[in-house]
N, C-alpha and C positions, 0 to 999 in steps of 0.2 A: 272090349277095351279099344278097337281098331275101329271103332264107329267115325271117329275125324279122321281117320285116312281115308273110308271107304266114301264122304260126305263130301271131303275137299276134290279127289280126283274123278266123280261126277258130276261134281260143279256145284253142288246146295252150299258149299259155304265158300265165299269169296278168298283168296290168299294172296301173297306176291310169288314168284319163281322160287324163289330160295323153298318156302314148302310146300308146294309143290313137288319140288324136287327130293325135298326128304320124304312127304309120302309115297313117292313112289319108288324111292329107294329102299322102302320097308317092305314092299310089295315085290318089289324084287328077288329082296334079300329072301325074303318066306318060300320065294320058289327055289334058293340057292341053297337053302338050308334043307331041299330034302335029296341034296347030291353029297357025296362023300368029298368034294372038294373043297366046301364052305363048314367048318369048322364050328358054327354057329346056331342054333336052336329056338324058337321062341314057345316060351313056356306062359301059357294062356291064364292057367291056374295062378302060379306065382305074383304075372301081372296084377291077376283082379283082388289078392292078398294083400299086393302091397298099397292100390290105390285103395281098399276097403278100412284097409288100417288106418292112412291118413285120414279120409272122414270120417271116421268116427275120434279122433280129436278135434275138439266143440272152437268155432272161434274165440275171438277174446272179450265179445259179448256174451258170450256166453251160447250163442243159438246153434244149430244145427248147419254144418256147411256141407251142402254138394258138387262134387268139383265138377268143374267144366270138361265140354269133349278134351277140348285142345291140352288141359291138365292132364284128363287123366290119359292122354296119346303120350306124353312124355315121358309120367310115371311109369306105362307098362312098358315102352321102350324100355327104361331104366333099369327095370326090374324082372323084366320078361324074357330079355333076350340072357341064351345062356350059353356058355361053352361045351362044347358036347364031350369033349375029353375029361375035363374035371368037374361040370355043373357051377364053376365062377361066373361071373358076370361076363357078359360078353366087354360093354362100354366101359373102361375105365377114364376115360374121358368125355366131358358134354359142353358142349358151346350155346347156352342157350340165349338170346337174345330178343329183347321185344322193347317196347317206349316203355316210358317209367309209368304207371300207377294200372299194368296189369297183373298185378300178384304175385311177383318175383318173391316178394319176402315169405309168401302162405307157400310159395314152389322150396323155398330153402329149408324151412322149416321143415316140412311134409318129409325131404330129404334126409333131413338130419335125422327124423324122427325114427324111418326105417333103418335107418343108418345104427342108432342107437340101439331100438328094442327088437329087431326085429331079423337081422343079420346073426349067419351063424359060423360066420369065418373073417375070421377067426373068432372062434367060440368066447373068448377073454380076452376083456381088456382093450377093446376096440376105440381108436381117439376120433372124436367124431368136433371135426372142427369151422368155426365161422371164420370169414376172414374177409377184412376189406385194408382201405387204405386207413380211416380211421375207426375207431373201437366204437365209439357211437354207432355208426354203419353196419358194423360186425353184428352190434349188439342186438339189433332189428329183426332176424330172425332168430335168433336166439331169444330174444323176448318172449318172439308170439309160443314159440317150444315151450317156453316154461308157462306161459299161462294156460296155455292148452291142457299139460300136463298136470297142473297145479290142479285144474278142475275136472280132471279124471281121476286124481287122488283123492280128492273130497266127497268124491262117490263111489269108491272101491276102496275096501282095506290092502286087497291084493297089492293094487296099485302104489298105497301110500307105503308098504312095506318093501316093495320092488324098487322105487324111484326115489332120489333125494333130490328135489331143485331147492338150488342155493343162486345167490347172487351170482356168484365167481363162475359156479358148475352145474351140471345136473349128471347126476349119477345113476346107472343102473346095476344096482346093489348084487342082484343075481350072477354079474358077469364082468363086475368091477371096468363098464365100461362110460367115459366120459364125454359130454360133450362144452366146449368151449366157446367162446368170442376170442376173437384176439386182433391186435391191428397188425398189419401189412410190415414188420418190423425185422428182418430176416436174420437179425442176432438172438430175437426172441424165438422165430420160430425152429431155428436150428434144432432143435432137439426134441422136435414132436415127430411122430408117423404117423396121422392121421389115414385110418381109414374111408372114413366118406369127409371130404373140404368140399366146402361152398367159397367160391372166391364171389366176392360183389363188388360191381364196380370197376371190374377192371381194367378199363378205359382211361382209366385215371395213373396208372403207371406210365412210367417213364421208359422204362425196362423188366427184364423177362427174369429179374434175379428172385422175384417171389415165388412166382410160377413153380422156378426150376428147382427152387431148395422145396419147396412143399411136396414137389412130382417125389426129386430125390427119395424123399422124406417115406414115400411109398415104395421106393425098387425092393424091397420084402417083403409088399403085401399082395396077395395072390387077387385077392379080390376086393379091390379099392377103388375109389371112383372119386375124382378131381373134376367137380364141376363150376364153371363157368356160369352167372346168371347174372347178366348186367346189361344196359344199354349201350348204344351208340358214343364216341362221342368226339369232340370239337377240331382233338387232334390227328392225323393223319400218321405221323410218325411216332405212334409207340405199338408195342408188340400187340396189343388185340387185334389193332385194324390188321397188323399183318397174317395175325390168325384169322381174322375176315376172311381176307384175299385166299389164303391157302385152302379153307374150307372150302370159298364157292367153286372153288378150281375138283374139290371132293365131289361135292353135289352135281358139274357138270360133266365128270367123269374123267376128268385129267389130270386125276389124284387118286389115289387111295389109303383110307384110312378107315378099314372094319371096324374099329375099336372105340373109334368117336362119333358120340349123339350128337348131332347137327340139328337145330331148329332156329331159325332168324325169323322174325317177323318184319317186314321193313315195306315203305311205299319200292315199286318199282322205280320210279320215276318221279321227281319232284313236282310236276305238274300234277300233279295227281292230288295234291294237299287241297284243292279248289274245286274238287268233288269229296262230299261226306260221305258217299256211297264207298269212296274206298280205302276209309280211316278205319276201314278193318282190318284190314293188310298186315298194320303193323301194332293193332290192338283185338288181339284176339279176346279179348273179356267183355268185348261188344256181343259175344253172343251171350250175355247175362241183359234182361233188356233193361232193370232200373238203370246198372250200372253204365250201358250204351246210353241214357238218359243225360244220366248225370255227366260223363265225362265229354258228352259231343258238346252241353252246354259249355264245358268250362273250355276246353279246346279251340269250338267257337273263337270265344271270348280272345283267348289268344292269338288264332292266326288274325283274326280281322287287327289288333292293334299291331300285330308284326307287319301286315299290309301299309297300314297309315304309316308306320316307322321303316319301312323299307329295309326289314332286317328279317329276313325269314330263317335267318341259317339255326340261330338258336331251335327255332321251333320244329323245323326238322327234323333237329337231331331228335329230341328231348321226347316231342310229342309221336316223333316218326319212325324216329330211329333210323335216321338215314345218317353214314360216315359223310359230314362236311367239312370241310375246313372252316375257321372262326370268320373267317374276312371275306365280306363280300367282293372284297377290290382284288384280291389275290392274282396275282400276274396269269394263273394257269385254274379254272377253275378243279375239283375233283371229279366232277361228272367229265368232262372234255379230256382231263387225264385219263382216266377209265376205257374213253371211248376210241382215246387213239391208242390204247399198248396191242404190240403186235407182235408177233415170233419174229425172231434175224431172219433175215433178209441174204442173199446171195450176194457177195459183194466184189464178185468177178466183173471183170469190165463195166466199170461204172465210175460216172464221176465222183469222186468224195472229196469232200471240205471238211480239213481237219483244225481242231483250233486248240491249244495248248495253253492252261492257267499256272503258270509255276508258280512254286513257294519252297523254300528251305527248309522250313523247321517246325514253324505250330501250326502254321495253316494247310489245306490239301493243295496237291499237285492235281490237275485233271487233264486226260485230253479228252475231246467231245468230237463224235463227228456225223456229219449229216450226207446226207445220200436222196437227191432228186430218183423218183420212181418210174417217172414219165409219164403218169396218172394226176398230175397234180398234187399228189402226197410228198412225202418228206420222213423218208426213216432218218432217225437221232438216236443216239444212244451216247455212251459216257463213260468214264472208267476212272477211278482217283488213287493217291495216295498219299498215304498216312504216316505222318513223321511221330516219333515218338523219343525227341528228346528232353521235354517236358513230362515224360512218362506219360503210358500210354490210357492209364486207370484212370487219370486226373483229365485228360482229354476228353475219354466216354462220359465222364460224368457231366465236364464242361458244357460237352458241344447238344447233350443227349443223344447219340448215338450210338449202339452197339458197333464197334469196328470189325471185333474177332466172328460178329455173326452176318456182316457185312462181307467179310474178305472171306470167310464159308459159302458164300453164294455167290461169290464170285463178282462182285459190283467193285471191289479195292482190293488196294496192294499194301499191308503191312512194313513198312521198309527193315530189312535184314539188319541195316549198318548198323556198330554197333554207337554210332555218333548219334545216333535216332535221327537224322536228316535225309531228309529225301534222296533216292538214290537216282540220280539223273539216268544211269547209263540203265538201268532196269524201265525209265518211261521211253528211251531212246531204241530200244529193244519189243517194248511193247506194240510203238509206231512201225 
């Protein structure tokens, strides 16, 4: 089941960094799992149980599907790796990402699937949940679940006496457990603990308060898994891309987080879109060759009209899955952001210009300050604060920024007063 790890890291099949970097952090991990210090297991058997399960339910034509390397590399990640203390899953979290039309929906499904029949903890009663921002969306792999299933019940009595698919559910009668759609609605989902969620889409959020009631929603489940399967997308400021950023910082080792499965597929570089040779990067399902056929045509078709129309950001994202901002004109492009972040800087004898934005009441306070290096560079960095006499709930939603996960990481200041107005003598104190 490690045939795309063992392919990609000597070179037979093309990728970008990002996996790269997760296969080799499998390979790692495999040596780390036979020390008493790594907590962690990978069980070879289990893997090939659970990628054999999912093919063998039939597409929605009906035929026979064989999953890809790169499929089945994620599946037996998913499914393979185990805790050595208890035998739970190692991941309860997965970030997976790639352009739209390489099988995200057949990977949700597949998930769900094991999620449903095939899990034995907890043994009853398991919520096996879709989730996007709209129910249509939701609905998408939950559909293909239920056709799949639908046509394995038509060929087994087992089956059709084991499984109930309904409009609403699909049920596994033996173990009274469910699987769902639902949309992205956090008064609705307050009250589910889903064991295996597919979140899709989630790029499309504004904020992290889905995420965090669905995670909640697990802090009882020993062996749950909250996966991630969506593209790129337009916006810069909402919580995926900043789980981007946090992951790649895993993948290059200046983070840790055993617990989440990391997979992106993305061009390295936006020049790159100008060779087909390496529109594999971020469409792993070019190693299927009709499918490489059919979508290099349609692609094609695409970037050549984003060229004549001077707007390639859309197709980046969408076809690349590369994080850009919507506007070409944007003052600061996202690659040149990327390229200048840097650790602080020692700010001992050195010139610095400082510049100060005040505001009272609903707007922020910031000071910025810049610092010549003597290399021709330019450290800048920034700090703001946050009035909250307009209440501070009605502001987040305003402005779309988390503040309280903001002044956690240290980038703003909260103001204490109880007037909610900025507190001068706290930015006078700062300087």
């Amino acid at each position: 089941m490690i045939k795309y790890v063992d392919e990609v890291l000597v070179g037979n099949i093309l990728v970008g960094k990002k996996i790269r970097l997760a296969c080799e952090r499998f390979k790692r991990d495999l040596e780390r799992s036979k020390t008493d210090e790594f907590n962690y297991y990978y069980d070879e058997e289990e893997a090939t149980k659970a990628v054999k399960f999912i093919e063998s339910l039939p597409k929605t034509d009906g035929s026979k599907l064989d999953m890809q390397p790169f499929q089945e590399w994620i599946i037996s990640e998913l499914y393979g790796w185990k805790e050595k203390d208890t035998g739970f899953r190692r991941y309860d979290r997965a970030f997976i990402s790639m352009a739209r039309k390489n099988g995200k929906t057949y990977l949700a499904s597949g998930i769900a699937a094991n999620g449903l029949l095939r899990e034995k903890s907890p043994a009853m009663n398991r919520q096996v949940l879709f989730v996007s921002n709209g129910l249509k969306q939701a609905k998408l792999g939950y559909n293909m679940l239920s056709s799949g299933l639908n046509q394995v019940r038509k060929k087994s009595k087992y089956m059709r006496q084991r499984v109930k698919v309904q409009k609403q559910e699909i049920e596994d009668v033996e173990s009274g457990s469910k699987a769902l759609a639902l949309a992205s609605d956090t008064s609705t989902l307050d009250g589910f603990a889903g064991t295996t969620i597919v979140l899709d889409e989630w790029h499309e959020a504004k904020d992290r308060k889905v995420y965090n009631v669905l995670k909640s929603g697990q802090a009882q489940e020993d062996n749950s898994l909250l996966a991630v399967i969506s593209t790129s997308g337009l916006n810069l400021n909402v919580p995926m891309h900043a789980e981007y950023e946090m992951l790649n910082d895993v993948l290059n080792g200046k983070a840790e987080a055993d617990r989440y499965f990391i997979a992106i597929w993305e061009l390295d570089d936006r020049e790159e879109v100008y060779d087909q040779d390496n529109w594999v990067k971020a469409n792993p399902l070019f190693s299927e060759p009709k499918v490489k056929k059919k979508m290099t045509e349609k692609i094609k078709a695409d970037v050549d009209l984003a060229i004549k129309q001077n707007n390639m950001i859309p197709i980046l994202v969408k076809n690349f899955n590369m994080w850009l901002q919507a506007s070409e004109d944007s003052y600061v492009s996202a690659d040149d952001w990327s390229a200048g972040k840097t650790e602080s800087i020692n700010l001992n004898n050195r010139d610095i210009y400082i510049g100060v934005d005040l505001s009272k009441s609903n707007d922020l306070t910031a000071v910025s300050w810049i610092i010549p290096t003597g290399d021709g560079h330019f450290y800048c960095d920034s700090h703001s604060w946050v009035g909250t006499k307009y209440g501070l709930d009605s502001k987040i939603k305003r402005d779309g920024i988390d503040y309280r996960s903001m002044q956690r990481a240290g980038e703003c200041t909260i103001t204490r007063l109880e007037s909610g107005i900025i507190d001068y003598d706290a930015v006078f104190e700062y300087i």
